[in-house]
C-alpha positions as CSV (number, residue, x, y, z in Angstrom):
1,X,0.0,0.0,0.0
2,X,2.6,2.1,0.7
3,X,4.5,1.8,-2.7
4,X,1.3,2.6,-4.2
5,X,1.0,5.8,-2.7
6,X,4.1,6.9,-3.4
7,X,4.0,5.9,-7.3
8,X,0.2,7.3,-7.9
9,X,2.4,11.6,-7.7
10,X,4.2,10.2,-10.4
11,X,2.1,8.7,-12.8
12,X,0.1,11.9,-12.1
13,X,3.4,13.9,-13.5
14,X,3.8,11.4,-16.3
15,X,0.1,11.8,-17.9
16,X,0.5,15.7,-17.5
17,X,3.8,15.4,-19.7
18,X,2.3,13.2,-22.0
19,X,-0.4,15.0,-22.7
20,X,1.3,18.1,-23.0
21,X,3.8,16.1,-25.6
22,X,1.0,14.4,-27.7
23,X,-0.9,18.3,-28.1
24,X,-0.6,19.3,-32.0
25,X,1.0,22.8,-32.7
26,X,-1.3,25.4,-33.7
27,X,-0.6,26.2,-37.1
28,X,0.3,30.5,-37.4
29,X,-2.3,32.6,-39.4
30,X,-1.4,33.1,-43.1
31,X,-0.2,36.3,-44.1
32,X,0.9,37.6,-47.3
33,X,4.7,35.9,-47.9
34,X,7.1,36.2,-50.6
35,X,10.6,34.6,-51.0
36,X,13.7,35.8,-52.3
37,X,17.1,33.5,-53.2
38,X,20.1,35.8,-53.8
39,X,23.3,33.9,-55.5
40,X,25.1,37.1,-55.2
41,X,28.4,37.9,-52.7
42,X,27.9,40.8,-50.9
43,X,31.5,42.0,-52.5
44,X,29.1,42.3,-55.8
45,X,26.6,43.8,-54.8
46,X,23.8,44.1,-51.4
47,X,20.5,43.6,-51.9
48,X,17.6,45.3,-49.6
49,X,13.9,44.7,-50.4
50,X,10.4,46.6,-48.8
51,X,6.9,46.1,-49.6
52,X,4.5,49.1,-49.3
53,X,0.8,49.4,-49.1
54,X,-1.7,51.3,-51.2
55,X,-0.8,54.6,-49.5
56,X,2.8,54.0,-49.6
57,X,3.4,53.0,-46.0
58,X,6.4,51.4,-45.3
59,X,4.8,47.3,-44.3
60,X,7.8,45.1,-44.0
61,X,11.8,45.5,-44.8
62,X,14.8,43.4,-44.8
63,X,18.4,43.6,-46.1
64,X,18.8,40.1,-48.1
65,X,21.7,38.3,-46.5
66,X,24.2,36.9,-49.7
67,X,24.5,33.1,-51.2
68,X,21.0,32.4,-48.9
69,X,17.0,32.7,-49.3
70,X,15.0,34.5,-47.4
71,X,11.6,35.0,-46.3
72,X,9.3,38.4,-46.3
73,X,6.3,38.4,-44.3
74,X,4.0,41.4,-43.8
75,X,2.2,40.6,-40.2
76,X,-1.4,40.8,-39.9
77,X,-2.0,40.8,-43.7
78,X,-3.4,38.3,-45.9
79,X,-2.3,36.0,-48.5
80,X,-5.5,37.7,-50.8
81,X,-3.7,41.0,-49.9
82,X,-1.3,42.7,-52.6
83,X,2.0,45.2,-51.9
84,X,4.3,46.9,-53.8
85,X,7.7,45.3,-54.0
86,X,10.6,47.3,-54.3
87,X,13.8,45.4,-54.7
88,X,17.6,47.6,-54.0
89,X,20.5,46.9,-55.3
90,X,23.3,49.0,-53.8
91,X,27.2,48.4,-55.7
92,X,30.4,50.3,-54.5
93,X,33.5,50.6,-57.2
94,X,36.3,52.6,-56.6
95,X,38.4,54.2,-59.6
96,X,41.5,52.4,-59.9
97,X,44.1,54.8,-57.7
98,X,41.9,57.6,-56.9
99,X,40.9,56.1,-53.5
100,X,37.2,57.5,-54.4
101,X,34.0,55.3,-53.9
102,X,31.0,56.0,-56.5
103,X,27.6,54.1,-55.2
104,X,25.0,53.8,-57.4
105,X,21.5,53.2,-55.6
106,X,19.3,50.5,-58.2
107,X,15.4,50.2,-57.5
108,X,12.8,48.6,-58.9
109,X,9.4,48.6,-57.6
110,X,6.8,46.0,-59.0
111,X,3.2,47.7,-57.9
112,X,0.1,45.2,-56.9
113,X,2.5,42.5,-56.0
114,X,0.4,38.3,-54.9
115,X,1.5,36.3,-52.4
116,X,3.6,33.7,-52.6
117,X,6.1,35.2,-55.6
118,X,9.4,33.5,-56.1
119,X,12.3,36.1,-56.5
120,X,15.8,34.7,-57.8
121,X,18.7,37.5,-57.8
122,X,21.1,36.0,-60.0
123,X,22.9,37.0,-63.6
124,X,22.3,34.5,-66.3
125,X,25.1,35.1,-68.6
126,X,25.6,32.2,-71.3
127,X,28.1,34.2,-73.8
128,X,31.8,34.3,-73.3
129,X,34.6,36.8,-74.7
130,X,37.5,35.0,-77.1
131,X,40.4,36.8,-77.5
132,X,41.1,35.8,-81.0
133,X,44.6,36.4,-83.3
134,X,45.6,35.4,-86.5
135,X,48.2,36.6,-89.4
136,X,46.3,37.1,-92.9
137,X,48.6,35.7,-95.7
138,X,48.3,35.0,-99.5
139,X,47.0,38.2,-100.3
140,X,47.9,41.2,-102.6
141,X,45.6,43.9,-101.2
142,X,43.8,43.6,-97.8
143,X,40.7,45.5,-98.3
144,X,38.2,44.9,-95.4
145,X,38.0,42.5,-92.5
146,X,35.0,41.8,-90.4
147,X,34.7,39.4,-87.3
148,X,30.8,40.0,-86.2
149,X,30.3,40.8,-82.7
150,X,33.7,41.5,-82.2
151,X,35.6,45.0,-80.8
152,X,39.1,45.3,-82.6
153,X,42.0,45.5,-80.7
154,X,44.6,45.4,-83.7
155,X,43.6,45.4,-87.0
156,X,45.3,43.7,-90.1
157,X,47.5,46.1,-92.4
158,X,51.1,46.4,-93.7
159,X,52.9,47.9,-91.0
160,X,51.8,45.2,-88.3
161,X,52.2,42.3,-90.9
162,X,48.2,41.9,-91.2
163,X,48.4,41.1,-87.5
164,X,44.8,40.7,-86.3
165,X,43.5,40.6,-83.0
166,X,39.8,40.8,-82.0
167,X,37.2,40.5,-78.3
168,X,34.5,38.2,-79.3
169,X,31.3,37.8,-78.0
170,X,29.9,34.3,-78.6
171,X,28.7,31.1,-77.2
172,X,31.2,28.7,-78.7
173,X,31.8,29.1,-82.4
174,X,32.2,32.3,-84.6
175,X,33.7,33.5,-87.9
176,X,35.6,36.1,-89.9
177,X,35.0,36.9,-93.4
178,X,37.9,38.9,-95.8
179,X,37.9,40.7,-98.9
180,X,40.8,41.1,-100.9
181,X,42.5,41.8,-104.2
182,X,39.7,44.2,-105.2
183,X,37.4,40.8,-105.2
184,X,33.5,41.6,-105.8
185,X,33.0,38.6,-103.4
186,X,34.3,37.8,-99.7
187,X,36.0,34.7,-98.5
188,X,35.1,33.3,-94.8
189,X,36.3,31.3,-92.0
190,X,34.5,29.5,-89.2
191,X,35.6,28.9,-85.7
192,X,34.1,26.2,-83.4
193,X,34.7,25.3,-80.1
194,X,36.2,28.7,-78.7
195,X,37.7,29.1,-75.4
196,X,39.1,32.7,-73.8
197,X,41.7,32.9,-76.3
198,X,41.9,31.4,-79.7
199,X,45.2,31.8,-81.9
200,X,44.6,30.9,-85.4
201,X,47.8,31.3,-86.4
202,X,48.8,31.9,-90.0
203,X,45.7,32.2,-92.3
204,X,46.1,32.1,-96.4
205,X,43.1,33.8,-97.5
206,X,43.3,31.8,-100.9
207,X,41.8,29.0,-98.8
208,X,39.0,30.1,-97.5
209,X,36.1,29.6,-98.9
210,X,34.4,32.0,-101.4
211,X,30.4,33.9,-100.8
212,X,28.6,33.6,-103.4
213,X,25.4,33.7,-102.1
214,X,23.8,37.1,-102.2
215,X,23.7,39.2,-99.0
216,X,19.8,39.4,-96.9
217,X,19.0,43.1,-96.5
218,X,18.1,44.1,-92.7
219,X,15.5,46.7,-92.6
220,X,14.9,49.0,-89.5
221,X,11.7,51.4,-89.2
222,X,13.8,54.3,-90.1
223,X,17.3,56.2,-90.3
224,X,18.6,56.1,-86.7
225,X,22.2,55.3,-85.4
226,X,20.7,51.6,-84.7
227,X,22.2,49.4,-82.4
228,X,21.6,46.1,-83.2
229,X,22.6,42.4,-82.4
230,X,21.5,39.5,-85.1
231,X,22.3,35.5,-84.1
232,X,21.4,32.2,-86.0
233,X,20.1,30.5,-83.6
234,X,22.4,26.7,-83.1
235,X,20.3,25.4,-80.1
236,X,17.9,27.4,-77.7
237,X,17.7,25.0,-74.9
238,X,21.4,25.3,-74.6
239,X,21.9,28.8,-75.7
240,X,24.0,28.0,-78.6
241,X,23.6,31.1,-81.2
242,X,25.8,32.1,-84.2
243,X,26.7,35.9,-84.3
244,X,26.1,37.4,-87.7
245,X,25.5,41.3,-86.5
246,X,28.3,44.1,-87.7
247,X,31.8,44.2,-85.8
248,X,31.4,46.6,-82.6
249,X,32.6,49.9,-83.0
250,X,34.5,51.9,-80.3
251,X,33.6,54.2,-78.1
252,X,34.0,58.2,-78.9
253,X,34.5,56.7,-82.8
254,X,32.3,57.4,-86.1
255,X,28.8,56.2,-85.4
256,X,27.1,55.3,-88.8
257,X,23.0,56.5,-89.8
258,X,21.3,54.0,-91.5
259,X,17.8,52.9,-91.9
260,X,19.0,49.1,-93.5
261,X,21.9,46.4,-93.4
262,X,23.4,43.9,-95.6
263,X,23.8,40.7,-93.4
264,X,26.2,38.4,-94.8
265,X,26.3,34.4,-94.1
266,X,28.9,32.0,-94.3
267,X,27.5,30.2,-97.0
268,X,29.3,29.1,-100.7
269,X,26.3,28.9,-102.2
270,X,22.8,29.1,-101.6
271,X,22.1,26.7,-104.8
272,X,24.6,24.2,-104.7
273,X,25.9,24.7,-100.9
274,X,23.1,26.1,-98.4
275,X,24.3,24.2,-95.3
276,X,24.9,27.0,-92.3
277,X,25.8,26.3,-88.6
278,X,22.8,27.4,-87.7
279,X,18.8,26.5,-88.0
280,X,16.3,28.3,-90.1
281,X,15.6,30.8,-86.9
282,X,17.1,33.9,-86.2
283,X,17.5,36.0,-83.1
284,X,17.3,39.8,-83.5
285,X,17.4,42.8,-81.0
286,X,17.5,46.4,-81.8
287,X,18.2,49.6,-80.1
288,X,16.9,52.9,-82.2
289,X,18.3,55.5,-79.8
290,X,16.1,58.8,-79.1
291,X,16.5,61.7,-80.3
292,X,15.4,60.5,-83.7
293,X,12.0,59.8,-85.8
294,X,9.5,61.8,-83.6
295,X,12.7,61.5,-80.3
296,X,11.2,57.8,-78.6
297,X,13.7,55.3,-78.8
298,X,12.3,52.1,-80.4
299,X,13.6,48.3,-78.6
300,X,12.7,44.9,-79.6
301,X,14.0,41.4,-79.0
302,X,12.1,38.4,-81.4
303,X,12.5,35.2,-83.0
304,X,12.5,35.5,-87.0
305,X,12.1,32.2,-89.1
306,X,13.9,34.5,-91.4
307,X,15.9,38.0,-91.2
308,X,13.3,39.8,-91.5
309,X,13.2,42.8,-93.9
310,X,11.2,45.4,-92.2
311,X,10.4,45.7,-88.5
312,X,7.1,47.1,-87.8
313,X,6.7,50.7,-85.8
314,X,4.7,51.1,-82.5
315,X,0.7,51.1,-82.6
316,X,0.8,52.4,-79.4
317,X,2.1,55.8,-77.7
318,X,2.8,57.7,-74.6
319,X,2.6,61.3,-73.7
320,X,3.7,63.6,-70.9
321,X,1.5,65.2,-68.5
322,X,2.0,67.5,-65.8
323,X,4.0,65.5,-62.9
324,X,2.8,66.6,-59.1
325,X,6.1,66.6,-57.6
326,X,9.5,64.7,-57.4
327,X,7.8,61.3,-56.1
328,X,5.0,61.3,-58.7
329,X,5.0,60.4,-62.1
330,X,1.9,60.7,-64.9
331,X,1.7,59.7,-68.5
332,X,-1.1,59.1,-70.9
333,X,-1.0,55.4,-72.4
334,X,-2.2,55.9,-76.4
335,X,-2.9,52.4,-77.6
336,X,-2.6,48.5,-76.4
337,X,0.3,47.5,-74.7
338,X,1.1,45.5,-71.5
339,X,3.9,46.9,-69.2
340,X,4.7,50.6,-68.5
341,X,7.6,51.2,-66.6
342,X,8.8,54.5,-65.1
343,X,12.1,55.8,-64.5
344,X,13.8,58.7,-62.5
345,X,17.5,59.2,-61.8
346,X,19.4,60.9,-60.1
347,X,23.2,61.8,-60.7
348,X,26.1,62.2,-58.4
349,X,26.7,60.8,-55.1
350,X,25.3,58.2,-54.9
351,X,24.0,57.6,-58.0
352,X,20.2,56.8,-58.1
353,X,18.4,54.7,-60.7
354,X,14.1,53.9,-59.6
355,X,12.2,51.9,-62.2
356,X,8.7,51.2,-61.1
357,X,7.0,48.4,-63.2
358,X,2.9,48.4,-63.6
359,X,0.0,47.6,-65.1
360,X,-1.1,50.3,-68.2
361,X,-4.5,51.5,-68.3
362,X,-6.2,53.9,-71.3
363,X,-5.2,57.3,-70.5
364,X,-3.6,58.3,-67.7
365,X,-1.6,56.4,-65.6
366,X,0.0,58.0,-62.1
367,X,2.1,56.6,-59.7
368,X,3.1,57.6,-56.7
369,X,6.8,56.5,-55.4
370,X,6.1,55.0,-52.2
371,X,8.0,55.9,-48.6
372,X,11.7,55.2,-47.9
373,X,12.2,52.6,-45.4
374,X,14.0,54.7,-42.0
375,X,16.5,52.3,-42.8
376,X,17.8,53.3,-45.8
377,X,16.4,57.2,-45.5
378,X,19.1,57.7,-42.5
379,X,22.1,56.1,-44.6
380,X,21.1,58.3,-47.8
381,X,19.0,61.5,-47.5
382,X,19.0,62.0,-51.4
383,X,16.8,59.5,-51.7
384,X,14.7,59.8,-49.0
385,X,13.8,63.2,-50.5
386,X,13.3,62.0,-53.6
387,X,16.1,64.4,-54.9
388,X,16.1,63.4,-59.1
389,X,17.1,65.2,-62.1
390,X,14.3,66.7,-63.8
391,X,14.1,64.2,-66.8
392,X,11.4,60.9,-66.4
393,X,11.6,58.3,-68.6
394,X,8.9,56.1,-69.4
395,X,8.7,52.9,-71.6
396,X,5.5,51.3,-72.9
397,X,6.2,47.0,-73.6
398,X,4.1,44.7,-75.8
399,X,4.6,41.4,-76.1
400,X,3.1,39.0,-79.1
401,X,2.8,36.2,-76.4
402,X,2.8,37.1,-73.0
403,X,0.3,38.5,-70.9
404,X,1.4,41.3,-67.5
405,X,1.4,38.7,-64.8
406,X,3.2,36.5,-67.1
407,X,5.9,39.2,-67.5
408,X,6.4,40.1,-64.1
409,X,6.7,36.7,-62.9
410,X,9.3,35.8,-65.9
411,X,11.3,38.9,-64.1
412,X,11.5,38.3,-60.8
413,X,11.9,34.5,-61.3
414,X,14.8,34.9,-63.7
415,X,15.1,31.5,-65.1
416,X,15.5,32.0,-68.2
417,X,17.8,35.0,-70.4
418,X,15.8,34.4,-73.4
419,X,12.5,35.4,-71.8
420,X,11.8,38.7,-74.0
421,X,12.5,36.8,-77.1
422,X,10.8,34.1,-76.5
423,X,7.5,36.6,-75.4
424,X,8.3,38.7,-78.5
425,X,9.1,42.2,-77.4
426,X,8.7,45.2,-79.0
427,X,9.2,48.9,-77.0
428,X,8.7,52.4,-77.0
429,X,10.2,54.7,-74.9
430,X,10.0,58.3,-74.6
431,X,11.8,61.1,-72.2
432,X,9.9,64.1,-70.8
């Protein structure tokens, strides 16, 4: 009897625990959640992110730690409820010897933002820069070399013994193509499986093969010093293309008007010899820079089962109005389209760049900048004041087959760098 009285106090304690043990966890209350995975070191750049509500207010911030994810919650919020996102990328260089640090501030706000986004900070590069070098032989008169996508660092002539050497953009295989002895046709070499540098040695032009196929003419909507950037596409899924574009010219040089191109291939012959290195499918993206036709700047990116001759214009517009004050921005949208971005900037130190993305409506369209988290405010009172330059830029997007929510989430989910292309882009942007 006695041992019985002295175990019943501890089964007592024993249920209690075990209850307590077998009770299941009370699940929290869902709020509105978005994730973030940033592959970047913090030596590269630091990323910040805060969402905002309809009136601008300031609902959750973080600074996004590098190489990790995180997780943003707003508390007492909603999973139904949306926020503006605004995403910061902050970079520090110093010039070489000057002991001077520039910053340059990077925002982007995407307004009406669901729950639940995935956000991936990461650059998706998939082309590399050959260093190639050769020595042209076999030749009387050297007149015109051309590497596409290439900047020259030395070109071929007498008094270097038609030493060549040129940076190449490309994803594994490129070519050169030479015209010489007062030929009326040019004479081409391939080169496949480039690395960072690729010495070709001694080249006899004499053996290279001969174009006689007939150039394909490049049209652009009209006379502009056009920046452009044409690729035969190899293979998509492994972002294998085959530069065919014009050389790249350097900076503070001669910068060519035109409103067409010649694009040459490296083909023998189109009757006898039409094999290329590339599919029937052609990746082309242009750059019309403003100041020119009407002064918008015209931007595409496509697929083309064919260079295409012409590129179609705009059907849609965008006009100024009068802006309230250094956090607002108004334009009219003219037109269907599906993004409209804004942009204000702001030069010196630090350097500012805020891009807000949205939704377009007919007519017009304001937007508001929203609050500057305390956070960042206190480490940089430019932009808490909102202190820009005068100039707004705004750029109206249409896509052949993507919708807005499609866009956004192809943006902030950065999976894949042919995106645009794939959607089949085609911009306008104007500066008021």
């Amino acid at each position: 009897m006695n041992i019985l009285r002295a175990a019943l106090p501890a089964f007592a304690l024993f249920v209690l625990f075990s209850c307590d043990k077998a009770k299941t966890p009370v699940d929290p209350d869902p709020v509105f959640e978005i994730r973030v995975k940033n592959d970047h070191f913090e030596i590269q750049a630091k990323y910040a992110l805060f969402l905002s509500n309809a009136d601008g207010e300031t609902v959750a911030f973080r600074w996004l730690p590098s190489e990790d994810t995180a997780q943003i919650q707003v508390p007492g919020s909603n999973p139904n409820d949306r926020f503006d996102c605004t995403i910061l990328k902050l970079t520090t260089l110093e010039a070489p010897g000057s002991g001077v640090k520039d910053t340059t501030l990077a925002l982007t706000t995407y307004t009406n933002l669901s729950s639940g986004q995935q956000i991936n900070l990461r650059d998706l590069f998939f082309k590399q820069a050959t260093m190639l070098k050769f020595t042209l032989t076999g030749f009387t008169s050297l007149d015109s070399v051309v590497v596409s996508d290439a900047l020259t660092f030395s070109r071929p002539h007498a008094n270097n013994n038609y030493y060549g050497e040129y940076l190449v953009n490309n994803t594994g295989s490129f070519w050169m193509r030479v015209l010489v002895n007062g030929e009326p046709f040019w004479r081409f070499l391939i080169f496949n499986n480039a690395g960072e540098t690729l010495d070709a040695s001694t080249i006899n032009v004499m053996q290279l093969l001969n174009i006689f196929s007939p150039p394909r003419n490049l049209g652009f909507p009209f006379v502009s010093t056009w920046n452009y950037k044409l690729d035969g596409v190899m293979d998509t899924s492994n972002y294998k293309f085959f530069p065919l574009s014009d050389y790249i010219r350097a900076p503070g040089g001669t910068v060519p008007v035109y409103n067409s191109q010649q694009v040459f291939e490296p083909v023998n012959n189109d009757v006898f010899d039409p094999n290329r290195p590339y599919i029937d499918l052609f990746r082309l993206q242009t750059f019309g820079p403003a100041g020119v036709a009407d002064g918008y700047t015209y931007i595409s990116d496509n697929f083309y089962p064919a260079v295409p001759p012409s590129l179609s214009e705009p059907a849609f517009d965008l006009t100024s109005t009068i802006l309230a004050n250094n956090r607002s921005v108004a334009v009219t949208c003219i037109g269907d389209f599906d993004l409209l971005a804004f942009s204000r900037t702001r030069t010196g130190t630090p350097n500012i760049q805020w891009e807000v993305i949205t939704k377009p409506a007919n007519g017009i369209v304001l937007y508001t900048l929203p609050d500057v988290p305390n956070a960042l405010g206190d480490l940089y009172p430019s932009l808490k004041n909102y202190d820009f330059n005068t100039q707004v830029r705004a750029r109206a997007e249409k896509y052949e087959r993507l919708n807005y929510e499609e866009i956004v989430r192809k943006r902030l989910e950065n999976t894949d760098p042919l995106w645009q292309a794939r959607g089949g882009y085609l911009g306008r942007e104007e500066s008021f």
